[in-house]
N, C-alpha and C positions, 0 to 999 in steps of 0.2 A: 504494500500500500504506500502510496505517494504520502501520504499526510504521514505515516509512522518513519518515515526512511530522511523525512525532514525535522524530527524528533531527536531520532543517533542513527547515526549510518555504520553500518556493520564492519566492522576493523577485519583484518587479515586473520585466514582462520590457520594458518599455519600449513603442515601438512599431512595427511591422512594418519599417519601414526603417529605422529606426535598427538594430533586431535583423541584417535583411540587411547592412547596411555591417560593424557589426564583424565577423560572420562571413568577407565579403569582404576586409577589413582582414586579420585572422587568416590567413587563406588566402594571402594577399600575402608575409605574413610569414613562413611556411613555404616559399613559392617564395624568395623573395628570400636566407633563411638556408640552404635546399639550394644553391644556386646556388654563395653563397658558399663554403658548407664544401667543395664540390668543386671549386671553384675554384682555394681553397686550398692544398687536396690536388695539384693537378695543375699548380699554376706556383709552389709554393713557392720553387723554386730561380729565380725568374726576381723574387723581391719586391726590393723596395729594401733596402740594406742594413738599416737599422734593423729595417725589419717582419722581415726574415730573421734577425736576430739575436732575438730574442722569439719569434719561432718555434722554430727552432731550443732555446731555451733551456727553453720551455715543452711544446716539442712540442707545439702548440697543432692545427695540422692532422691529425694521429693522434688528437687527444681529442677533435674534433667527431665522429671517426668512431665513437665510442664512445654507449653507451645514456645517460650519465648528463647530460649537455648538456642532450638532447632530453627525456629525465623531468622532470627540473625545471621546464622550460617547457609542457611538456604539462599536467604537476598544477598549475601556478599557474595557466593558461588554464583550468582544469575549476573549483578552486575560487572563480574568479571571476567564474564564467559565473554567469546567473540562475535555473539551473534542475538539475537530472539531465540532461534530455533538452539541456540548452543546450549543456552540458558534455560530452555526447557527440559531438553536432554539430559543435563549435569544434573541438576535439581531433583529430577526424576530418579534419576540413578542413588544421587547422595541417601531421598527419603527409602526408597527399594531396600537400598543398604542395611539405612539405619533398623527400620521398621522388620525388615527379616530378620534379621538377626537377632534384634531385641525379645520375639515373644518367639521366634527357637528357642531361644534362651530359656523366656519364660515357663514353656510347656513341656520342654524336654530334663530340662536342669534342676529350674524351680518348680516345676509340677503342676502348674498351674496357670491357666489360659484365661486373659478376663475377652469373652469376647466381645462383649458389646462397645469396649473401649479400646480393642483393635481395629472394629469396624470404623471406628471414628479416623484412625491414623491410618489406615488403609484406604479410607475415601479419601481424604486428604491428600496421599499418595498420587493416587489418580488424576486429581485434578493438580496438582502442584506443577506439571509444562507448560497450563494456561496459565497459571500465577506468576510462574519464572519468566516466561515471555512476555510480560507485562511490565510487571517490575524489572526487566533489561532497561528499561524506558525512561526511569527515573533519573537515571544520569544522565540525559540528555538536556535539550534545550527547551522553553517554551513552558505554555500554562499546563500541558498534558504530563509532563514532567514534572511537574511541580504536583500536579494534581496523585497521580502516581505515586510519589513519596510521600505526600501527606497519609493518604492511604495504607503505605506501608507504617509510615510510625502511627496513625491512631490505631491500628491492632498491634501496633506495641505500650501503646500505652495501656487499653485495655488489658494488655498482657500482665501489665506493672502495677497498676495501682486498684483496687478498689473503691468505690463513693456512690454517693446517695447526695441529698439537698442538704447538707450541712458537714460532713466530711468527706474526706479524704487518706485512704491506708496506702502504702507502701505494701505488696503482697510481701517481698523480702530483699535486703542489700542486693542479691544476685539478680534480682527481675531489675535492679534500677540498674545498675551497671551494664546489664543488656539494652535497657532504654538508652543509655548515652552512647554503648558503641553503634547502636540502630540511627541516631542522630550523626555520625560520625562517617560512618560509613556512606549514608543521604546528602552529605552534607553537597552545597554546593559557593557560591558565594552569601556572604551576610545577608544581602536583603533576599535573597534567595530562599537561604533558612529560616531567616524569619514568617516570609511566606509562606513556608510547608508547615513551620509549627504551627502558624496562626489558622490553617485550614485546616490541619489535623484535630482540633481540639471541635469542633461541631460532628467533626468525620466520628470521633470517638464517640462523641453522646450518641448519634446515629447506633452506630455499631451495637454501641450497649444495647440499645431496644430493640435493634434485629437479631442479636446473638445472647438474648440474656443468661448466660452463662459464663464460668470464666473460664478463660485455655492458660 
């Protein structure tokens, strides 16, 4: 599409093997980070003191099980892929990774399969090459760009914070540090970022009352 290729124009994709490596790279890393996080999850009580204690302290194995980890690595995978279609592809692979591995894990290791909250990351999975080709976008030029990133950080903020009409929580240190590398990684010039935060923040009330739940 002419309007999307005047948005970011597709960089050099390199050459066929190198393109297949990092995808297989990518895809490693997804296995390797499910594995981990349900790892985690399911011998926490059996880490070494120290790692137990920053566990514990962080509740760091609850927050892998959380959406806002996996976004930030997914949008930094998409905007650094060479293409839309790259960015779907990578993204696609990274969630496949992560998401098999993790409830292998779960059902063969730990013995136990939740299914109705694999179905959830498993449809997620699915659609996440429209989402990565989308979000390729955001580092480009223009309102769609803008518009694009806003979108990506109000489901991080959502990700981050809880509220109602008179407060405001912090879910935990690890969700706000994902908010700032998600700002970070979005970022573009000042009035730029000012712009995406300033339209993320209605984008996020929206969100909440289509998605009344929290990821």
């Amino acid at each position: 599409m002419k309007f999307l290729s005047e948005v970011r124009t597709p960089g050099k994709h390199g050459s066929l093997k190198k393109q297949i490596l990092m995808t297989i790279g990518i895809l490693l890393l997804g296995i390797c980070l499910g594995t981990f996080s349900k790892f985690l999850d399911y011998r926490q009580a059996e880490l070494p003191q120290f790692f137990m204690l920053i566990d514990s302290t962080l509740d760091f194995h609850n927050f892998l099980g959380t959406f806002a980890p996996w976004i930030v690595i997914a949008v930094f995978i998409s905007i650094k892929s060479s293409s839309p279609i790259r960015a779907g592809i990578n993204v696609f692979m990274f969630f496949a990774g992560m998401v098999t591995s993790y409830y292998l894990y779960s059902n063969y290791v730990a013995g136990f399969f939740p299914k109705s909250y694999a179905m959830i990351w498993v449809g997620f999975t699915l659609i996440s090459p429209i989402l990565a080709f989308f979000c390729w976008y955001a580092k480009g030029d223009g309102w769609f760009a803008i518009l694009i990133s806003a979108g990506i950080l109000a489901f991080m903020i959502n990700s981050t914070l809880s509220y109602g009409m008179w407060y405001i929580n912090i879910r935990s240190f690890l969700h706000l540090i994902m908010l700032f590398l998600g700002i970070i990684i979005l970022h573009k010039s000042i009035k730029e970022t000012v712009y995406i935060i300033a339209l993320a923040i209605p984008i996020t009330v929206l969100l909440d009352i289509l998605i009344p739940f929290h990821y």
